[in-house]
C-alpha positions as CSV (number, residue, x, y, z in Angstrom):
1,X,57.4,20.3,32.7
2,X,54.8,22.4,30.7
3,X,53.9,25.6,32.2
4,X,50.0,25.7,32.3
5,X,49.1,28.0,29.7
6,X,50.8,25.7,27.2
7,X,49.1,22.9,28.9
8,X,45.1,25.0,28.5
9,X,46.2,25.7,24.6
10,X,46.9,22.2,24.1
11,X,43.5,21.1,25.6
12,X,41.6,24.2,24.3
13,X,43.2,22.9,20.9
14,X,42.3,18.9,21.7
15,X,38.7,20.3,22.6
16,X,38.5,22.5,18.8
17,X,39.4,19.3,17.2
18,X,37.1,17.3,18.7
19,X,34.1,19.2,18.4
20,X,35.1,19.6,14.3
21,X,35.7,16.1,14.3
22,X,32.1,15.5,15.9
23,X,31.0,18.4,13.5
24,X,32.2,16.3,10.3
25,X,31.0,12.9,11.9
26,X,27.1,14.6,12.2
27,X,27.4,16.3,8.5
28,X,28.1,12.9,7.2
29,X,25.6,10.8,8.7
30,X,22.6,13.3,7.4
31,X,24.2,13.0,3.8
32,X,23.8,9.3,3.7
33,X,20.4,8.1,2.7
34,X,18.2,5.9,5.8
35,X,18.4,2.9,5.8
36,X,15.8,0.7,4.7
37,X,12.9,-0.4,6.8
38,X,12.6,-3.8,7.2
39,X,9.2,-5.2,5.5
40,X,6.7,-6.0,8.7
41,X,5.9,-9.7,9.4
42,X,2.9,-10.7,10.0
43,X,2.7,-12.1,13.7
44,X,-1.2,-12.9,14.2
45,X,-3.4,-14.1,11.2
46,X,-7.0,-15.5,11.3
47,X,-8.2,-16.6,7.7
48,X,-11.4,-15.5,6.3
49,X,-14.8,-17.1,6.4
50,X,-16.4,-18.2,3.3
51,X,-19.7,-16.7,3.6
52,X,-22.2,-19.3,3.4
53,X,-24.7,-17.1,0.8
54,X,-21.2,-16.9,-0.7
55,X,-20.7,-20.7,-1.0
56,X,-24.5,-21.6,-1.9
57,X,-24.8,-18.9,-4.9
58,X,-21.5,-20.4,-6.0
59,X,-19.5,-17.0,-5.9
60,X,-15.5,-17.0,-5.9
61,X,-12.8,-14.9,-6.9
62,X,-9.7,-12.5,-5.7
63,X,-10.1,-10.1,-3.1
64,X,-7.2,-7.2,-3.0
65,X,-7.0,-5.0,0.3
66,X,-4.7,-2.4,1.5
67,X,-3.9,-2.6,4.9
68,X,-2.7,0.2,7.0
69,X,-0.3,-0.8,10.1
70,X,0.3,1.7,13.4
71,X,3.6,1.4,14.5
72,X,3.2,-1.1,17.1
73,X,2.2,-4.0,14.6
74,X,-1.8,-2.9,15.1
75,X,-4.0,-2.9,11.8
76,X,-6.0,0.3,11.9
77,X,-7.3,0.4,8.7
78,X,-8.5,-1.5,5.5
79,X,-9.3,-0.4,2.1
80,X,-10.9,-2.9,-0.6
81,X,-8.6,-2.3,-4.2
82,X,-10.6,-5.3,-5.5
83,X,-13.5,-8.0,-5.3
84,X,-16.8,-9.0,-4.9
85,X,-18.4,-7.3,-1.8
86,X,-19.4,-9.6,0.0
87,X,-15.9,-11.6,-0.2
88,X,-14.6,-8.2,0.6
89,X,-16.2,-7.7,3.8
90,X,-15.4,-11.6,5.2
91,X,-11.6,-10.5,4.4
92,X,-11.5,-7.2,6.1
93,X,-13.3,-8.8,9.1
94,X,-10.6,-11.5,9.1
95,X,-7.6,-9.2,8.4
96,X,-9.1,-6.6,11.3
97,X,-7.7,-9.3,13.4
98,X,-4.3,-9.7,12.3
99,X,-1.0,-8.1,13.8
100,X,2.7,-7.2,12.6
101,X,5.9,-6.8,14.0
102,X,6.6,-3.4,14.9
103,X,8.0,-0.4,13.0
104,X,9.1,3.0,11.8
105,X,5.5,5.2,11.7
106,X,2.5,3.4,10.2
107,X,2.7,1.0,7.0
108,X,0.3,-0.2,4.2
109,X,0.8,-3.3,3.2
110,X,-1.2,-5.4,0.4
111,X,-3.2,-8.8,1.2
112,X,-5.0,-11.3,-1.2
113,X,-7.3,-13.6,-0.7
114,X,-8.7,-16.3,-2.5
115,X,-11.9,-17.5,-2.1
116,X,-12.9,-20.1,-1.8
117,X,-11.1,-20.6,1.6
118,X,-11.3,-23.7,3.9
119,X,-13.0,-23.4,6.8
């Protein structure tokens, strides 16, 4: 039988390892890049109107928008990159709407439309 002081050095010891082991374990895991974030899906989507003044003065085209995304999925912002104005503003409306899966932090994430859209 192992007198107890042998018996505390050998768990004092067991504890030292440990805690190096653990030590090593954390040192790796902040060396190694994150992982990537998966892209957000789009969960809610409402498409665009065609604005009628749009439609009767015969005006069509691309419309590029930025979209920022809270972490929750919620659009919270929209920039126009590109597009006739008043296309613009009948996609923002439309994208305003929209929601995304949730996430790491907010996201921006680009959208194009193409007008003209059915209604």
């Amino acid at each position: 039988m192992e007198s107890r002081g042998r018996v505390e050095d050998r768990l004092h010891s067991t504890r030292v390892q440990l805690l190096a082991a653990a030590g090593i374990a954390v040192m790796v895991a902040l060396m190694l890049p994150p992982a990537p974030e998966k892209p957000r899906e789009l969960t809610h989507r409402t498409q665009p109107q065609y604005p009628e003044l749009a439609r009767l003065l015969g005006i069509t085209g691309k419309v590029r928008l930025a979209v920022t995304v809270d972490c929750v999925g919620r659009v919270i912002g929209v920039q126009t990159l590109s597009g006739q104005t008043m296309l613009a503003e009948a996609a923002e409306t439309a994208v305003r709407g929209w929601s995304f899966t949730s996430g790491k932090g907010e996201a921006q994430i680009p959208v194009e439309f193409s007008f003209p859209v059915a209604s």
